[in-house]
C-alpha positions as CSV (number, residue, x, y, z in Angstrom):
1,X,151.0,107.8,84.9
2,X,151.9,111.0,84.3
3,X,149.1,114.3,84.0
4,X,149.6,117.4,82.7
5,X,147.1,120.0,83.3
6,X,147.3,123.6,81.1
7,X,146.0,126.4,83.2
8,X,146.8,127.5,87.2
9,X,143.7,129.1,87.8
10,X,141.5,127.7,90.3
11,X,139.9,124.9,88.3
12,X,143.8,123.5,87.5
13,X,145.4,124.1,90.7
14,X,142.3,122.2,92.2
15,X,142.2,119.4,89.7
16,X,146.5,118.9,90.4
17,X,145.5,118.8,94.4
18,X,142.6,116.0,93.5
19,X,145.2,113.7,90.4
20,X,147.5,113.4,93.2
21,X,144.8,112.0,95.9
22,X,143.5,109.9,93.2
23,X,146.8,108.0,94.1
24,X,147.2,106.7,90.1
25,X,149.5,109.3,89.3
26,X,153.4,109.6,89.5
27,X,153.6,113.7,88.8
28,X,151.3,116.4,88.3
29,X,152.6,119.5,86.0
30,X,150.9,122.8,85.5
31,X,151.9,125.1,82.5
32,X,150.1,128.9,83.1
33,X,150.7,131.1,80.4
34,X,150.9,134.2,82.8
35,X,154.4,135.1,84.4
36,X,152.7,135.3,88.0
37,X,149.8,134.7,89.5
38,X,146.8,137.0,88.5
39,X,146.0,139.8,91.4
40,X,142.8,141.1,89.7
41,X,139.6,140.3,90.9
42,X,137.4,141.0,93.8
43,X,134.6,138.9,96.0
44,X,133.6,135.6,94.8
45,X,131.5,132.8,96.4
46,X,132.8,129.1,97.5
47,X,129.5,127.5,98.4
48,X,129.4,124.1,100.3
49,X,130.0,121.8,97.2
50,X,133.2,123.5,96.4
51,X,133.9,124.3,99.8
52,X,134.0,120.7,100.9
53,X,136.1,120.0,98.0
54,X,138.0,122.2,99.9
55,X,138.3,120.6,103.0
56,X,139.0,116.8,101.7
57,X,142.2,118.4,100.0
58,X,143.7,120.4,102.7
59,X,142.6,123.9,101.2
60,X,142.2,126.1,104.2
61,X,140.0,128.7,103.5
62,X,140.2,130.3,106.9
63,X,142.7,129.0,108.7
64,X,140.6,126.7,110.3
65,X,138.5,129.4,111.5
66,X,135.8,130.8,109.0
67,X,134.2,133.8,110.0
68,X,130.2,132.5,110.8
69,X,127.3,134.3,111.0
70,X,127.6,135.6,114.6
71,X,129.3,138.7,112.6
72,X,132.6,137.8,114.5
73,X,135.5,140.4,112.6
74,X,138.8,139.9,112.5
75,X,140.1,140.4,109.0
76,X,140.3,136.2,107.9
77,X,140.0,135.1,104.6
78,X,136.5,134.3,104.6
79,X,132.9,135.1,105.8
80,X,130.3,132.6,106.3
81,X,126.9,133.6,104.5
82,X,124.1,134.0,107.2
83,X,121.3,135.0,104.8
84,X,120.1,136.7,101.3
85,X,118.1,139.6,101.2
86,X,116.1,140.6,97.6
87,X,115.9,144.0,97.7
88,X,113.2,144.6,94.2
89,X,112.5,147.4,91.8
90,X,109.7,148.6,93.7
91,X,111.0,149.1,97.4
92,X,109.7,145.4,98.7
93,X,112.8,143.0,100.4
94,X,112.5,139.7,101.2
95,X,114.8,137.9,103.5
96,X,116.1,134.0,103.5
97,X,118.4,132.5,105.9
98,X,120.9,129.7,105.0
99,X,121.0,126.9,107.2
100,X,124.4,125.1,104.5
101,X,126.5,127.1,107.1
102,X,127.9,123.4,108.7
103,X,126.3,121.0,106.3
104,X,127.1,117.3,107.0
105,X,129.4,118.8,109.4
106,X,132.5,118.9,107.0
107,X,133.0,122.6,107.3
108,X,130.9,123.1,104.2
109,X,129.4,126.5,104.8
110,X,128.9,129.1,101.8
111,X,132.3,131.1,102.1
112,X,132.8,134.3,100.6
113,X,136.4,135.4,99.4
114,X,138.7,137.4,97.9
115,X,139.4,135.8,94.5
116,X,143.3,137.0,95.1
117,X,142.9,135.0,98.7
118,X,141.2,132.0,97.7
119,X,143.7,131.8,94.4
120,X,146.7,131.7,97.3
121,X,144.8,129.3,99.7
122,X,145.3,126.5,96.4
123,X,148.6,127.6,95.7
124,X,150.2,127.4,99.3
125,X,148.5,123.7,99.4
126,X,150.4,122.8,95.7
127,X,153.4,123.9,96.9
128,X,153.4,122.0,100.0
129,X,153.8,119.1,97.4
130,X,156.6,120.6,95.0
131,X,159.6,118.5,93.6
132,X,161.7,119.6,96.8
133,X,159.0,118.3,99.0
134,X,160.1,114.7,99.0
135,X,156.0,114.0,98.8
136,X,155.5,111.0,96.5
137,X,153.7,112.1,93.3
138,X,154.9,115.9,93.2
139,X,153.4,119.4,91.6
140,X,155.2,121.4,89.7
141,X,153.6,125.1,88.4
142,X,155.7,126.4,85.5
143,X,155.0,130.1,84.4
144,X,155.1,131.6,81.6
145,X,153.7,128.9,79.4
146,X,151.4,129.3,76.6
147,X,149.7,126.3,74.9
148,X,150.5,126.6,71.2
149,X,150.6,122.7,69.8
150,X,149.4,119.1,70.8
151,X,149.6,115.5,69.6
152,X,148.4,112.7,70.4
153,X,149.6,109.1,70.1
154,X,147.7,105.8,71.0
155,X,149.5,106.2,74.8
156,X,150.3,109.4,75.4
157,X,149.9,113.6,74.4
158,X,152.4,115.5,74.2
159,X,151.8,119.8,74.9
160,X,154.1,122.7,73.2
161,X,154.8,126.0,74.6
162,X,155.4,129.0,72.9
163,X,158.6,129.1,74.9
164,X,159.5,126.3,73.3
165,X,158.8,123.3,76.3
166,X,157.1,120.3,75.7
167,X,155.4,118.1,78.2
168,X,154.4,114.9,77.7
169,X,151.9,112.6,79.7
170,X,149.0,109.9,79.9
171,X,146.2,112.6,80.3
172,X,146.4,116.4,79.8
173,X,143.3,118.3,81.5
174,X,142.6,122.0,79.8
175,X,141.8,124.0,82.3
176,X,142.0,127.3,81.0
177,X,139.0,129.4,81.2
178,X,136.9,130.4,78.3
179,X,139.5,131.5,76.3
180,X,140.8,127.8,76.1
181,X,143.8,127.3,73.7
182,X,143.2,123.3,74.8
183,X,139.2,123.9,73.3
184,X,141.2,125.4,69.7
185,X,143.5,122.6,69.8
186,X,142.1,120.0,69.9
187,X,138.4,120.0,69.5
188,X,137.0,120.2,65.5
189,X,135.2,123.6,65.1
190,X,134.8,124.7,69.0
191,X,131.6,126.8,69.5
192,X,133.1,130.7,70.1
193,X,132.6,132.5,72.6
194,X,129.4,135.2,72.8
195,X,129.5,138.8,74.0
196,X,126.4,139.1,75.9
197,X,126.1,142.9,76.0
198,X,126.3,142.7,79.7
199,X,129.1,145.1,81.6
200,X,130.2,144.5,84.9
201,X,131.8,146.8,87.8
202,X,133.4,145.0,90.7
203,X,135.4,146.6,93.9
204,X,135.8,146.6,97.6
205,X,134.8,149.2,100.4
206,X,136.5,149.0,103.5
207,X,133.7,148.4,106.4
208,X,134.4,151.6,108.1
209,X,133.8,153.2,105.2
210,X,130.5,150.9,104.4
211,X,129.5,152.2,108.3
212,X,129.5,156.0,107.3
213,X,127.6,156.0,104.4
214,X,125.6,158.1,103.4
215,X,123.2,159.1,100.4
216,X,123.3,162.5,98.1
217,X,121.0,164.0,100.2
218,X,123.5,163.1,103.2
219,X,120.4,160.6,104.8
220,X,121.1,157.2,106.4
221,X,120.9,154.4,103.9
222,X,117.7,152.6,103.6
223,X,119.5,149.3,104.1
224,X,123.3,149.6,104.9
225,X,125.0,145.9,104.2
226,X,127.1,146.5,107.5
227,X,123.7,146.0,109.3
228,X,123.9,142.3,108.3
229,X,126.1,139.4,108.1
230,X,124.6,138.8,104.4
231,X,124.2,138.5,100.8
232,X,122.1,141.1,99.2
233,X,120.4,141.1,95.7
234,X,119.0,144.4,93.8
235,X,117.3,143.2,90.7
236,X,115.4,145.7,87.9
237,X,114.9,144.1,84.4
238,X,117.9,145.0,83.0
239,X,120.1,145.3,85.5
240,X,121.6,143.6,88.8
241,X,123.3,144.4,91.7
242,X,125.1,142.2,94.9
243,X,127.2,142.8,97.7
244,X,128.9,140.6,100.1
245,X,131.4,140.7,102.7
246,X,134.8,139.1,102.2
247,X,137.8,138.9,104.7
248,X,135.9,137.9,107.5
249,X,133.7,141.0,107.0
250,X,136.8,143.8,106.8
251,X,135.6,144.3,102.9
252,X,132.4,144.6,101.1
253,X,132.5,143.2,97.6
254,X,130.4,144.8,95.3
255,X,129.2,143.2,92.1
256,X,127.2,145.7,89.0
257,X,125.7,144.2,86.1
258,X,124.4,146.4,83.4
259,X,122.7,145.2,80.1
260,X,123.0,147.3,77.0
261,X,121.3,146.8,74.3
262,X,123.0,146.4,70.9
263,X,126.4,147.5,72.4
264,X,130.0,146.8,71.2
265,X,131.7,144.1,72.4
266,X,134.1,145.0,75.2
267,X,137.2,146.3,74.0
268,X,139.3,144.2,76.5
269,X,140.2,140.4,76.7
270,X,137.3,138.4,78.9
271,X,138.4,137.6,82.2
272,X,140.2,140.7,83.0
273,X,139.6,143.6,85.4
274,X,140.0,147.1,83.7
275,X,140.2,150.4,85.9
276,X,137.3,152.2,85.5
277,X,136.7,156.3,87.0
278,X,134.4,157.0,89.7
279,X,132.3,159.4,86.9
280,X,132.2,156.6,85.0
281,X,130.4,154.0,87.2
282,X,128.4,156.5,88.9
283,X,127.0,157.3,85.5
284,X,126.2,153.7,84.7
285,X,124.2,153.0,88.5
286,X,122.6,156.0,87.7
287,X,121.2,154.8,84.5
288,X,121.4,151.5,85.1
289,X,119.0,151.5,88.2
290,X,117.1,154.9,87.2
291,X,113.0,154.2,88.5
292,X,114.5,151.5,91.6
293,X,113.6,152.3,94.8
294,X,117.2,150.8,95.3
295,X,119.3,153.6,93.2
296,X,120.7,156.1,95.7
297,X,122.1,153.0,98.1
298,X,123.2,152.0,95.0
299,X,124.8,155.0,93.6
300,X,126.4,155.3,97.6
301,X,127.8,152.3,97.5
302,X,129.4,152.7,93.9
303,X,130.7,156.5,94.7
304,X,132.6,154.5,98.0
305,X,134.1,151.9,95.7
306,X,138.4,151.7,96.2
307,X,140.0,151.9,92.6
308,X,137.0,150.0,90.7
309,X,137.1,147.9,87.8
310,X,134.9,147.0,84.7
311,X,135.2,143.7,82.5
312,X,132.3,142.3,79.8
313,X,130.7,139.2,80.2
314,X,130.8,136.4,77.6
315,X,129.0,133.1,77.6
316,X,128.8,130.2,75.2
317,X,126.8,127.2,73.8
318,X,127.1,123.9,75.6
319,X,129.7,121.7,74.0
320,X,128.8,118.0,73.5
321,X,131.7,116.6,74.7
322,X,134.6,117.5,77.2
323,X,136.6,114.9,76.0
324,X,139.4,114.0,73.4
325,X,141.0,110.8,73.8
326,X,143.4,111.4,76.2
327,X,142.4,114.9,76.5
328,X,139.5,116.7,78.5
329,X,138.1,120.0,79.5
330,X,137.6,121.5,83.3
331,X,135.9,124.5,84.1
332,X,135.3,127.3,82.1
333,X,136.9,125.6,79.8
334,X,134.4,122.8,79.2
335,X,131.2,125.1,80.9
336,X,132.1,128.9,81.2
337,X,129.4,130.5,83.3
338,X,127.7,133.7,83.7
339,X,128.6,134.7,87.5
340,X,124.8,134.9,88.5
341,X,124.8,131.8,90.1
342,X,127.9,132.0,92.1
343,X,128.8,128.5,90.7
344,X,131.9,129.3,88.2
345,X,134.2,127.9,91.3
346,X,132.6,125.5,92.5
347,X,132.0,124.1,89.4
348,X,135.8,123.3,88.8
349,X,136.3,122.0,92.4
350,X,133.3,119.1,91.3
351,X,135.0,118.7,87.8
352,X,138.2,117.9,89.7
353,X,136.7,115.7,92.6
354,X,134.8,113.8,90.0
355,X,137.9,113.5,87.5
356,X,140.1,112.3,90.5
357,X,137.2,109.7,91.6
358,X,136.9,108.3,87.8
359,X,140.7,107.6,87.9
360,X,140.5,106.2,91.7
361,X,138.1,104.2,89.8
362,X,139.1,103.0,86.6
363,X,143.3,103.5,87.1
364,X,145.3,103.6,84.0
365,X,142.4,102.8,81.8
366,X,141.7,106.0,80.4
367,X,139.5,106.3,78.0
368,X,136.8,104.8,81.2
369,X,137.8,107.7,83.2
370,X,137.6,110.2,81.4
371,X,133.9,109.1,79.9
372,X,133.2,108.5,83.8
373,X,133.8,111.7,84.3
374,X,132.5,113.1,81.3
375,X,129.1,111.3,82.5
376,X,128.7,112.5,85.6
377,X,129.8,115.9,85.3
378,X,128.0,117.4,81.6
379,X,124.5,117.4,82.8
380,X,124.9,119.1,86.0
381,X,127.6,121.3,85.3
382,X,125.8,122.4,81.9
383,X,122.8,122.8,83.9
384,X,124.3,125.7,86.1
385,X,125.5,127.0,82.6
386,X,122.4,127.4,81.2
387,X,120.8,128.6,83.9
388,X,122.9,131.3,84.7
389,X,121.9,133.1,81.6
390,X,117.8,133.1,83.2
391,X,119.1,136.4,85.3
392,X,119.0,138.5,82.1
393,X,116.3,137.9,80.1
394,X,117.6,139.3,76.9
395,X,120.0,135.7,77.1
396,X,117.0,133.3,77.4
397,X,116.8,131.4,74.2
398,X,114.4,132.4,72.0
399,X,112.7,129.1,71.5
400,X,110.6,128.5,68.3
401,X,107.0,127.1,68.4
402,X,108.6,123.8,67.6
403,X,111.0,124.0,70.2
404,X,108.8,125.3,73.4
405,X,106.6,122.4,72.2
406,X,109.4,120.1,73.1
407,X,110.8,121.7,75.6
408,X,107.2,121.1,77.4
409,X,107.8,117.5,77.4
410,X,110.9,117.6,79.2
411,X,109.7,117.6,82.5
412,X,112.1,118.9,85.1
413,X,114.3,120.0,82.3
414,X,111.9,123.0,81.1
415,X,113.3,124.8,84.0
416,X,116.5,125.2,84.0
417,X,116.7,128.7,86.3
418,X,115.5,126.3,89.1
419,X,112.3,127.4,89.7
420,X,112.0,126.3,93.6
421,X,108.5,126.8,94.0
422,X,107.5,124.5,91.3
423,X,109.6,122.1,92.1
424,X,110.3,121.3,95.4
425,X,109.6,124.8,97.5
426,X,113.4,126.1,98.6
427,X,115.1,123.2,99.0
428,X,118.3,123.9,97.3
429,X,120.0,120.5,99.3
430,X,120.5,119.5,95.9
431,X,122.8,122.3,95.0
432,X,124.8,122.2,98.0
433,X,124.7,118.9,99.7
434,X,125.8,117.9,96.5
435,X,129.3,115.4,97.1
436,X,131.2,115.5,94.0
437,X,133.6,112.7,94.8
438,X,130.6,110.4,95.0
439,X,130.5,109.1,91.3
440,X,129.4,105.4,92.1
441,X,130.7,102.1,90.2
442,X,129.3,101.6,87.2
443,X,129.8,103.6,83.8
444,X,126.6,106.0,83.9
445,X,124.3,106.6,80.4
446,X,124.5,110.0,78.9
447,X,122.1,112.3,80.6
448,X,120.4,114.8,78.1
449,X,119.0,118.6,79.1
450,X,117.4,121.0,77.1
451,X,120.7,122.8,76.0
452,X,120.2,118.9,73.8
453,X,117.6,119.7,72.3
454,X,117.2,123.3,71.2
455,X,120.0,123.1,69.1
456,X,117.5,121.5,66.0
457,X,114.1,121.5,67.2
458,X,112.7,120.1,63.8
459,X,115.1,117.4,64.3
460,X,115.2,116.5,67.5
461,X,111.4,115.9,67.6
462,X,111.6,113.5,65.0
463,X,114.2,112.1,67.4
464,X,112.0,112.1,70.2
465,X,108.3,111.1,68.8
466,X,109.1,110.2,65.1
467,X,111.1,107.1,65.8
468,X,109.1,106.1,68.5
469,X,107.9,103.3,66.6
470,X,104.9,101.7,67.8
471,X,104.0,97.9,67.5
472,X,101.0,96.7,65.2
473,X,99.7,94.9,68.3
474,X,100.7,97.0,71.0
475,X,100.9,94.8,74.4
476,X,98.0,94.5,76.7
477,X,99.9,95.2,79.9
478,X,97.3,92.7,82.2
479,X,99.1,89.5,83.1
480,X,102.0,89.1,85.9
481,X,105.4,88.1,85.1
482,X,108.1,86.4,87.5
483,X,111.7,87.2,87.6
484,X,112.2,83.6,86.4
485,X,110.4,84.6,82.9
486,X,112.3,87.7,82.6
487,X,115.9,85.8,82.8
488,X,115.1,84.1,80.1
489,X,114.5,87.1,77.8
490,X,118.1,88.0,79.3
491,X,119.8,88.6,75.9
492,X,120.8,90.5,73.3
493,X,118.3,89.7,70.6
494,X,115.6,89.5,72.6
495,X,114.8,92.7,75.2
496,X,112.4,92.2,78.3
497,X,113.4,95.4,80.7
498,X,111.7,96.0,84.1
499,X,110.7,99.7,84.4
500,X,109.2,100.8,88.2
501,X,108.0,97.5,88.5
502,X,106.4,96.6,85.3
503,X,107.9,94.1,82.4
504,X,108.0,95.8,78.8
505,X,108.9,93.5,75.7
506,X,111.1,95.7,73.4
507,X,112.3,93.2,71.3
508,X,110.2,94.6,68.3
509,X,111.0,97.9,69.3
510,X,114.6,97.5,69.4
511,X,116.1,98.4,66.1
512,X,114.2,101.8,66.0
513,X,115.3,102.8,69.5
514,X,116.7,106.6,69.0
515,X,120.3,105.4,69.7
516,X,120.4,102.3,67.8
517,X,119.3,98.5,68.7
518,X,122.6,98.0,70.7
519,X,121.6,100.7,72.9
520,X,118.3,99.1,74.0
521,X,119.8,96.2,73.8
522,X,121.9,97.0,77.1
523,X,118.6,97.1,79.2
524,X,118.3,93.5,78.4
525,X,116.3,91.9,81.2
526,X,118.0,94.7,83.7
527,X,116.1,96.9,86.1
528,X,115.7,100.0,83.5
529,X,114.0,102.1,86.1
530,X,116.8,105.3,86.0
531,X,117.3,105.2,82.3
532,X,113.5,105.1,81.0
533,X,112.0,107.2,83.9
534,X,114.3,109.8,85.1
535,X,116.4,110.7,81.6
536,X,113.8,110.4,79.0
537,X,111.1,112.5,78.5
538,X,107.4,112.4,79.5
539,X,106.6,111.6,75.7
540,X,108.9,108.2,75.6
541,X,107.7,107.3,78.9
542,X,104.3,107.5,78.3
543,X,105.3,105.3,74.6
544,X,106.5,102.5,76.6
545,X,102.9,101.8,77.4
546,X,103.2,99.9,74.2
547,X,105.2,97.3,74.7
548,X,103.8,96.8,78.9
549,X,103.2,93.4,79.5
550,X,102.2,93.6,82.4
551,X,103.3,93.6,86.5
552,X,106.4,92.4,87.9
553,X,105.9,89.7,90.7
554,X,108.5,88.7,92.6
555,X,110.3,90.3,95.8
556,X,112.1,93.8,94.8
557,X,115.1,92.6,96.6
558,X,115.8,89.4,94.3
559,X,115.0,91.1,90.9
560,X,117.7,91.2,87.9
């Protein structure tokens, strides 16, 4: 087969790296609309799930030899995270290590980079596979192609380019960003994008420069970042602030959100870096931070800042789907993210792993894939989406009585800025253990979130409880069943599902199921444990209790 990914940013040049492991394709082509490679940018964050993405493809980030968090300088591409300080409005810092600096020993540890060196990492690994390369199933990047046409047939789409190029393949994979000319194409009435009245100012200070700071009042710093081999946070509440050191600790990135109020949108295109003036930014830290016990390191830092830059933030709604028939969304594309969570790279690298795993998995069929990957990937990623807004509050949705009365029932859910300390203390293993690759065997169901169900409360309730029919004569739940009685309730028109060890009868129950009899009829005498207790809420959980007939007996190991 043949793939054609639109988009060499770091989500496409990724995703042509992981369709050529996959081993089911003969070529990988890349059409970016830019002439060269973008130079803009500044820090940004390759945490262990991306980073190990990394790894399995051949990406060096470091040349084999990341920068850890003995402080070690020498001017590589990356630096490994040691810890995060929280430095807070009112003077107080708190302190976390990071122990993801070697997880599962793949070289998975929570790199920081230059976007410029990071974006040169992926392409010096492509082009190790060009068409000169003799490699079997080759990359090719061709500039200075903008999307402007596609079609589909039953077997293949076929791209146009405003310089008059077509491409042609089995699967095309829009990668680019949220600004996604794949997104216009091809999917009916796409959700625009949302100017979110957040400004941002981004640059680097040299470390010998970080060293010799001072503040207006020519005193030491109260924290200078050059005193640790970390990530640190200034937070007021309406404005953020985070530095990092990049280049194996040469360069400190510098990161400055500020939210305004009912301002105009920003007068450049999203996703690039404008030059801003040293007044400028000092003007905005100052105002920005004004009453922080945090605002002269701040303004310090800003006034030190080599050739600074400004861009606006822009988010949007969740789509539904990612996919098209033969076409689907990666990265910003399919989830743009606000950068709060560090996740906007990462993100891409899983989309790819998982994309290449769904075709390891399901070859040329691939409408499978493609929902495989769908599957896996749209709850987690749009998780991270919607919870990058939770770091300005103005962006948390303004839920209705309705729909915070629903959003209660959602367990987990609910909390979608992961809320540690209800949850599970600071284990964040689930963030960055995470293996993207690892997609399992079998088609998985739709997993919903709340970014589901806020979209019609009124709705979606009736959805949720409405339907829920209950039985005249709702089951008793007291008598044992074997494993031989629930095989022969093994069919389509009559539904006996085993739910954390207890038999429910939902034959009754089956044609006002939420998603239609056929979809409860696919539990049919299965082990239903998953599906009814981890993706449904705590209100159709507790509305099984209807249709309980009691405990399964048996031996776990033999059960259906």
């Amino acid at each position: 087969m043949r793939a054609v990914i639109v988009g060499a940013g770091m989500g496409g040049l990724m995703t042509a790296l992981a369709l050529r492991q996959s081993g089911v394709f003969a070529s990988v082509d890349i059409y970016e609309q830019t002439k060269v490679p973008s130079t803009a940018g500044a820090g940004l964050n390759v945490p262990p799930n991306g980073a190990r993405i990394c790894r399995w493809l051949g990406v060096d980030l470091d040349g084999g030899d990341p920068k850890g968090p003995d402080g070690a300088i020498d001017g590589g591409r990356a630096a490994i995270l040691e810890s995060t300080r929280q430095f807070n409005a009112d003077g107080s810092v708190t302190k976390r290590s990071f122990d993801h600096v070697t997880a599962a020993g793949d070289g998975a540890g929570f790199h920081h980079m230059h976007r410029l060196d990071l974006l040169m990492c992926l392409y010096k690994r492509v082009f190790e596979f060009g068409p000169d390369s003799g490699a079997p199933c080759p990359i090719t990047v061709h500039m200075d192609c903008r999307l402007t046409q596609l079609c589909q047939t039953a077997g293949e789409v076929t791209a146009t380019f405003s310089n008059g190029r077509t491409a042609t393949g089995e699967v095309l994979v829009g990668a680019d960003g949220i600004n996604s000319a794949t997104l216009q194409l091809a999917w009916p009435n796409p959700r625009p994008k949302r100017w979110t009245e957040v400004t941002c100012f981004r640059g680097l200070i040299p470390r010998t420069a970080v060293a010799s700071l001072r503040k207006a009042d020519g005193s030491p710093l109260d924290h200078n970042p050059v005193d640790s081999f970390s990530m640190d946070r200034h937070r007021n509440d309406k404005s953020g602030a985070t530095t990092y050191w990049v280049r194996g600790g040469e360069l400190l990135n510098v990161w400055i959100a500020r939210y305004e109020p009912d301002s105009a949108a920003f007068e450049q295109e999203e996703g690039d870096w404008f030059p801003v003036s040293q007044e400028e930014i000092l003007r905005e830290v100052g105002e920005a931070f004004t009453g922080s016990a945090s605002r002269d390191d701040l303004l310090a830092l800003a006034g030190a800042i080599v050739r600074p830059t400004k861009w606006g933030l822009y988010d949007r709604d969740a789509l539904e789907t990612w996919v098209q028939g033969r076409i689907c969304l990666l990265g910003d594309a399919a989830h743009p993210m606000l950068p709060t969570f560090g996740q906007g790279a990462a993100q891409s690298f899983e989309d790819a792993a998982a994309l290449a795993s769904a075709f390891a998995l399901h070859k040329r069929d691939v409408a499978t894939a493609m929902l495989h990957y769908e599957r896996v990937r749209h709850y987690r990623a749009t998780r991270f989406q919607l919870g990058s807004k939770f770091a300005f509050d103005h962006l948390r949705a303004k839920d209705t009585a309705e729909q915070k009365a629903l959003l209660e029932k959602l367990d987990e859910r609910v909390s979608p800025a992961f809320a540690h300390d209800k949850r599970g203390g600071e284990d964040d293993s689930w963030i960055y253990a995470y293996d993207a690759r690892n997609i399992g065997t079998e088609l998985p169901y739709k997993r919903l979130g709340p970014w589901d169900f806020r979209r019609a409360a009124k709705a979606n309730y009736a959805t949720i409880t409405g339907k829920l029919w209950t039985p005249a004569a709702p089951a008793k739940g007291t008598r044992p069943v074997t494993r031989e009685e629930v095989a022969l309730h093994n069919t389509r028109d009559d539904c006996w599902i085993i739910v954390s060890g207890k038999v429910y009868d939902i034959t009754e129950w089956a044609p006002h199921h939420p998603g239609g009899a056929g979809i409860a009829r696919m539990y049919a005498g299965k082990e239903a444990t998953a599906e009814f207790g981890d993706y449904h809420s705590a209100e159709a959980v507790a509305h099984m209790a209807h249709f309980c007939i009691g405990d399964l007996v048996g031996t776990p190991a033999s059960l259906p």
